[in-house]
C-alpha positions as a printed NumPy array, in Angstrom:
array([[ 18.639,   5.878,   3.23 ],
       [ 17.122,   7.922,   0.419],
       [ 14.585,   6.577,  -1.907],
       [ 15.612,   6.75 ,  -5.75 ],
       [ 13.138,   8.714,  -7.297],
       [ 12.138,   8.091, -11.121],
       [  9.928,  10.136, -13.313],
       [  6.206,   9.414, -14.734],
       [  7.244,   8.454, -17.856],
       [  9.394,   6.066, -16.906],
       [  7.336,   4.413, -13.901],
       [  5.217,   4.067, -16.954],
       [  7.598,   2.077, -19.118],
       [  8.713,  -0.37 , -16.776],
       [  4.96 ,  -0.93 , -15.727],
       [  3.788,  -1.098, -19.141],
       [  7.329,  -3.816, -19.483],
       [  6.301,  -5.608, -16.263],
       [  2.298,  -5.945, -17.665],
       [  3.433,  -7.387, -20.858],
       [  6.034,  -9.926, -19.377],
       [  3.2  , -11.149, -16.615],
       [  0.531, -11.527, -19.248],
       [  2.56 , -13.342, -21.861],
       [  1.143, -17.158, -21.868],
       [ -2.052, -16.386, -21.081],
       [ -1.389, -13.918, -18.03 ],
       [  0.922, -16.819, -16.527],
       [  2.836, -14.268, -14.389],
       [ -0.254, -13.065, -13.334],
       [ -1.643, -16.261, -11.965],
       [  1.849, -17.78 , -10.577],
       [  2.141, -14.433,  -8.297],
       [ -1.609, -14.736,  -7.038],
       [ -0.738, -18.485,  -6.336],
       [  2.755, -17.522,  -4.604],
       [  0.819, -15.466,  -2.156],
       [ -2.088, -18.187,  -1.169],
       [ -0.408, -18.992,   2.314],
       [  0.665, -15.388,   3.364],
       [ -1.325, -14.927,   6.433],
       [ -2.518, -17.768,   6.785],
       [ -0.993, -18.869,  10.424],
       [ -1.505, -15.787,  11.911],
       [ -4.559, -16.182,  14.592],
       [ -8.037, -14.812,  14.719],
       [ -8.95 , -16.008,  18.065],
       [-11.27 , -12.677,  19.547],
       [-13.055, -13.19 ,  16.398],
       [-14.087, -17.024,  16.764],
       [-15.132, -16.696,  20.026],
       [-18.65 , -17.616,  20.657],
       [-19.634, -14.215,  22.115],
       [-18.339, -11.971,  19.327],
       [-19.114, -14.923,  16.082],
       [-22.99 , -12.687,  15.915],
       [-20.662,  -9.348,  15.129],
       [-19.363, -11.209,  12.386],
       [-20.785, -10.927,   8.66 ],
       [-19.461, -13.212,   7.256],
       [-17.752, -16.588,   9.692],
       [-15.289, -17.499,   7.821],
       [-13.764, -13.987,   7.624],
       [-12.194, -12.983,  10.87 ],
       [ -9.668,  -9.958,  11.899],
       [ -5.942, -10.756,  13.038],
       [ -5.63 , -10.442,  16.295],
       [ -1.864,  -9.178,  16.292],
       [ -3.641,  -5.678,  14.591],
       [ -7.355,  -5.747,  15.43 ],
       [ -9.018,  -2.695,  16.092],
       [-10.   ,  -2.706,  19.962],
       [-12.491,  -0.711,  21.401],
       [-12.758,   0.848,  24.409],
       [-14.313,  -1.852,  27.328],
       [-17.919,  -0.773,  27.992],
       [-19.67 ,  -1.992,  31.272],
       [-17.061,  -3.772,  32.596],
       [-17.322,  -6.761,  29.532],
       [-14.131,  -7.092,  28.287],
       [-16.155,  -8.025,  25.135],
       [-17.264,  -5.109,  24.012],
       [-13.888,  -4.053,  22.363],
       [-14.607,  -6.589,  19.438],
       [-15.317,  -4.983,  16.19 ],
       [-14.329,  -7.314,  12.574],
       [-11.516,  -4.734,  11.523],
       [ -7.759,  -4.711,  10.719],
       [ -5.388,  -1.721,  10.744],
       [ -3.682,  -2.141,   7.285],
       [ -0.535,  -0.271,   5.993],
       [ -0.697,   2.162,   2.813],
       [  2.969,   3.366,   2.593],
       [  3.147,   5.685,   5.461],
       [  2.642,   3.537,   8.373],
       [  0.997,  -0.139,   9.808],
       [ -1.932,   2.362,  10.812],
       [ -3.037,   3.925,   7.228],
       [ -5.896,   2.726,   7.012],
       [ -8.7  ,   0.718,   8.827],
       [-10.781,  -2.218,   6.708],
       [-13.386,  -3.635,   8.144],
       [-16.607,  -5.189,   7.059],
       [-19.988,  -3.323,   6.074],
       [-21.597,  -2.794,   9.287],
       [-24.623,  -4.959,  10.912],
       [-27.301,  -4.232,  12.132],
       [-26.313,  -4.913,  15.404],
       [-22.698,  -3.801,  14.828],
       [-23.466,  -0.199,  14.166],
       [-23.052,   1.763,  17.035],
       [-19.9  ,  -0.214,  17.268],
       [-19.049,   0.956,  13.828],
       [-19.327,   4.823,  14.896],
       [-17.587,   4.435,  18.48 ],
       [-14.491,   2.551,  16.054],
       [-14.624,   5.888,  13.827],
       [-14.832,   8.448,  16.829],
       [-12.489,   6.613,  19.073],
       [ -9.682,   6.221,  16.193],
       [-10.533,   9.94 ,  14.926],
       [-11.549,   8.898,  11.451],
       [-12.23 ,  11.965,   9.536],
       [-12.594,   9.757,   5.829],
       [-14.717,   6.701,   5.603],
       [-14.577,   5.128,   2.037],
       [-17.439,   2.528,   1.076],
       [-16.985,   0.573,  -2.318],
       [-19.971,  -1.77 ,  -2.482],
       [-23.441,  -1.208,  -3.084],
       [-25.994,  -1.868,  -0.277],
       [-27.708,  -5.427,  -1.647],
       [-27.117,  -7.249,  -4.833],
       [-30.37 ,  -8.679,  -6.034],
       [-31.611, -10.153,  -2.619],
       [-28.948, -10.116,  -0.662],
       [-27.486,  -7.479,   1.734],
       [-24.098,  -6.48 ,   1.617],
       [-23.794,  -3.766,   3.846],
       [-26.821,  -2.416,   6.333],
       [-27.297,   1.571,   6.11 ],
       [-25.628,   2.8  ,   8.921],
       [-26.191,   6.482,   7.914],
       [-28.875,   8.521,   6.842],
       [-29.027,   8.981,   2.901],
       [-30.752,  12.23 ,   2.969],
       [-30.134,  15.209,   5.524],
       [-31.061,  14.49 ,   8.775],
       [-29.877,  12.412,  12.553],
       [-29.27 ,   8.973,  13.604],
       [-28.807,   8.092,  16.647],
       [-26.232,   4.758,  17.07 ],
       [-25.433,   4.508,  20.338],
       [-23.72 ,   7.286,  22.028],
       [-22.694,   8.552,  19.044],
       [-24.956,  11.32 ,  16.52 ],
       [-24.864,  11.317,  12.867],
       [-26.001,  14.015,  11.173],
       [-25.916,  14.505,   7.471],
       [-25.856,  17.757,   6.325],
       [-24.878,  17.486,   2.63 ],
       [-25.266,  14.72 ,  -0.255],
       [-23.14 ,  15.423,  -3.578],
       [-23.11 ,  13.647,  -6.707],
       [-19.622,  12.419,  -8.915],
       [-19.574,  10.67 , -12.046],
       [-19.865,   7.361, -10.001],
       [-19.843,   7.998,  -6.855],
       [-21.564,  10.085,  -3.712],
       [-19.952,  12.08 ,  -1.426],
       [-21.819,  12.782,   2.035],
       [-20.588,  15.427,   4.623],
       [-21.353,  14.02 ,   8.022],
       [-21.564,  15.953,  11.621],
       [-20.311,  13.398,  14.108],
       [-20.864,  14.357,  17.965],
       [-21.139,  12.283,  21.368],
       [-23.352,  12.995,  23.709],
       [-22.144,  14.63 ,  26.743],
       [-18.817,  15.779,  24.557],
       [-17.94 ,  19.12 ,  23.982],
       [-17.201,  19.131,  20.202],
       [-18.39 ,  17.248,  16.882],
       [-16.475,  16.375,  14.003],
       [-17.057,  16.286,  10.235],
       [-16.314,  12.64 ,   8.216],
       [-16.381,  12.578,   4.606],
       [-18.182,   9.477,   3.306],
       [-17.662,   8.802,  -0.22 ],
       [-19.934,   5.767,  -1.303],
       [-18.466,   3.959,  -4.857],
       [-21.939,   1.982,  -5.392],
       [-21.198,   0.612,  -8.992],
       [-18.187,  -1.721,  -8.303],
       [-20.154,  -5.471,  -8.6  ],
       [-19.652,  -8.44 ,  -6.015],
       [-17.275, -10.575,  -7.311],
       [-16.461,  -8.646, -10.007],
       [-14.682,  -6.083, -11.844],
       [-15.739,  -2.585, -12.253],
       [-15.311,   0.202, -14.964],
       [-11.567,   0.379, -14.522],
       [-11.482,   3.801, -15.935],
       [-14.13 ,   5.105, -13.501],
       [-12.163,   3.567, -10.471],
       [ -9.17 ,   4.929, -11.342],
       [-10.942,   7.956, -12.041],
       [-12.457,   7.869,  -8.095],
       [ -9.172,   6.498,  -6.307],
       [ -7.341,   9.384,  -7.585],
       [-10.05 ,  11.708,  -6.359],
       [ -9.867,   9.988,  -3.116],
       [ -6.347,  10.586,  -3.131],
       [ -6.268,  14.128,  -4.034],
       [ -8.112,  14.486,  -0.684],
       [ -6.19 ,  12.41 ,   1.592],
       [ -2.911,  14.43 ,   0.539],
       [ -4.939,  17.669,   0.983],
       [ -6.164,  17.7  ,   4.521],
       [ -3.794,  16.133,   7.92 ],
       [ -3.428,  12.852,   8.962],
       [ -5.543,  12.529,  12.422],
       [ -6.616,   8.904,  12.337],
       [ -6.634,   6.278,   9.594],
       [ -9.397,   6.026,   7.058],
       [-11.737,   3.476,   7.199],
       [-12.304,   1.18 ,   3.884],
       [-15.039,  -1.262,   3.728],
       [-16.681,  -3.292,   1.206],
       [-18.868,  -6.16 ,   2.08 ],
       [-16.6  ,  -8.777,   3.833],
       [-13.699,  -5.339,   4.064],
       [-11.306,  -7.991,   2.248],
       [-11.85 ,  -8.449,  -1.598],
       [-12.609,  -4.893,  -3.218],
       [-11.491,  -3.455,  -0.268],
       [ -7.623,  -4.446,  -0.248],
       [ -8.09 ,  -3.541,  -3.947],
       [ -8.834,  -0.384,  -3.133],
       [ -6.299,   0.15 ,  -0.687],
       [ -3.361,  -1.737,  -3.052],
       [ -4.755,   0.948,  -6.157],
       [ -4.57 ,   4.086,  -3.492],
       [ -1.43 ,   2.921,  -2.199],
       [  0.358,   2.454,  -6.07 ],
       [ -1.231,   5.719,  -7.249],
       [  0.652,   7.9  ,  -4.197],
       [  4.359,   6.129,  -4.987],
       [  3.697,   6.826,  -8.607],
       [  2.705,  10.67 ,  -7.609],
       [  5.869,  10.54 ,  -5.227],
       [  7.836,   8.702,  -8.472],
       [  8.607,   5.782,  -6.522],
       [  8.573,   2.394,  -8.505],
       [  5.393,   0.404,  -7.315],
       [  5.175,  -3.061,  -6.276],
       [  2.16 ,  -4.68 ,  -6.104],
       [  2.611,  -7.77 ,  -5.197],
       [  4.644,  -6.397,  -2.27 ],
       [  1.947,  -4.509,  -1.733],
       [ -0.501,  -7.392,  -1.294],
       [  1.804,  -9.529,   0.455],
       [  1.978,  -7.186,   3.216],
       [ -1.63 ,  -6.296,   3.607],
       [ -2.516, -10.329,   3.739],
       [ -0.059, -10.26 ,   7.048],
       [ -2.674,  -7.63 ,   8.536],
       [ -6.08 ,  -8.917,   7.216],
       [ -6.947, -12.062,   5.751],
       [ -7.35 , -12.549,   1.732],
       [ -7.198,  -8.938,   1.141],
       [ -7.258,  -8.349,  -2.802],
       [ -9.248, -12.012,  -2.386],
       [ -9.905, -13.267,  -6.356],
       [ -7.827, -13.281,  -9.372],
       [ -9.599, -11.664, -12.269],
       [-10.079, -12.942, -15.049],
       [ -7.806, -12.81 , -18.352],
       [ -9.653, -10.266, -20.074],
       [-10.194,  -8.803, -16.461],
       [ -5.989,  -8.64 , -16.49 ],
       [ -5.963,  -6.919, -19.959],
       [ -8.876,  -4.347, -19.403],
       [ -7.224,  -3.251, -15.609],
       [ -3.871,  -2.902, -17.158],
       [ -4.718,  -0.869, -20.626],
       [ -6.887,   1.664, -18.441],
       [ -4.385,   1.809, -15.696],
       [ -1.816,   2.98 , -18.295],
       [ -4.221,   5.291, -20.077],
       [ -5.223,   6.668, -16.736],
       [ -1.506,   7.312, -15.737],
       [ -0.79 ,   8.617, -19.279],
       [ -3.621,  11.175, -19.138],
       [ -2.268,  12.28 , -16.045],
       [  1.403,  12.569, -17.082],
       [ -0.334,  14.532, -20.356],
       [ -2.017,  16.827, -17.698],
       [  1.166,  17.458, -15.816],
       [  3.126,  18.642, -19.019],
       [  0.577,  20.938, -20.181]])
């Protein structure tokens, strides 16, 4: 069955109808769709998770992958263990497998971390937290900042090249395995400025999403890309639900977020996990629009 395909301009005026009709009332659309979507997920188990030999792998306890789409790894040394790593394959519009979210690697859950990207053939791995807020640690540095090699594991990781965006790094990394043949290069783009628990520059994450999206459309499809925030739930099922809108709207297909959300709760728990706030609502929505109109302006040039 063939999808009906609409233009920009008028993806933009039914999302720009939508927006108004869910923020009339103090954005009481807004919060009755968040609240319709509480329970989604909710009975699906997390068992591998809460078991007492995998809990130290976890960064957070009360966040746990479903185990009907957990990333396994291979079984090392005979402990049928080892395949735990706290990550979900989500969907993005192409398939259940888009993308993988997972939480900012441990300490101790690095090398597991790298044998998840090289075993799934992750070629993009897209980080939107900083390391630490104030005194806490979000997300331990699992590769080197400058040029030079890590070893995690079985697994080398070399960088070779560190660029600068407006907001946002993008590292070219030399994967190998030792005792394998070839290596690989992953792109790691690192958004540092969105805040925990809050709302970045909507402008400037528009702004990176679409360059993120640019690429994934540019190069082949050879293994999901990896998305992780902190906990991989909160700013990372935003970013997947914003990267996921943006390629229907390129492909003028009418987006539907809530769908969207809906269906990524069913693979990982509380993905897009808060409600903003009111003025949150308003800012996301007016930069949205001006971000799609600048594009559409672009286009027609």
């Amino acid at each position: 069955m063939s999808v009906q395909t609409l233009s920009r301009t008028e993806i933009l005026q039914e999302f720009r109808f939508r927006c108004q009709s869910l923020t009339a009332n103090d954005n009481k659309g807004f919060k009755q769709e968040f609240e319709e979507l509480e329970e989604v997920g909710k009975h699906l188990p997390s068992k591998a998770g809460d078991l007492v030999t995998n809990r130290e792998k976890n960064r957070y306890p009360y966040i746990l992958p479903y185990d009907h789409c957990r990333v396994k790894l291979s079984v090392q040394n005979s402990d049928p263990h080892s395949d735990y790593i706290n990550a979900n394959f989500v969907p993005g519009g192409g398939s259940e497998r888009d993308f993988i979210c997972t939480q900012g690697p441990l300490h101790n859950t690095m090398a597991d971390f790298w044998r998840m990207v090289w075993e799934q053939n992750v070629r993009i791995i897209i980080m939107v937290t900083a390391l630490r807020h104030k005194d806490t640690v979000l997300c331990d540095m699992y590769w080197p900042l400058e040029p030079g090699t890590v070893y995690h594991g079985l697994i080398r990781v070399t960088t070779m090249t560190r660029k600068q965006g407006p907001d946002y790094f993008i590292t070219t990394i030399n994967l190998s395995q030792r005792d394998f043949p070839t290596d690989r290069i992953i792109t790691h783009y690192y958004y540092p400025c969105w805040p925990d628990r809050g709302v970045p520059n909507t402008s400037s994450m528009c702004a990176f999403t679409e360059h993120v999206r640019q690429h994934l459309e540019a190069i082949p499809r050879l293994g999901p890309t990896v998305v992780h925030c902190s906990a991989g739930v909160g700013r990372s099922g935003t970013f997947v639900t914003l990267l996921w809108m943006m390629q229907l709207c390129a492909r003028g297909i009418r987006p539907d977020i809530r769908a969207a959300v809906e269906d990524l709760r069913l693979h990982r728990m509380w993905m897009v996990q808060t409600l903003v706030s009111p003025v949150g609502h308003t800012m996301v929505v007016e930069d949205v629009l001006r971000f799609f109109t600048s594009v559409e302006v672009a286009k027609t040039k």
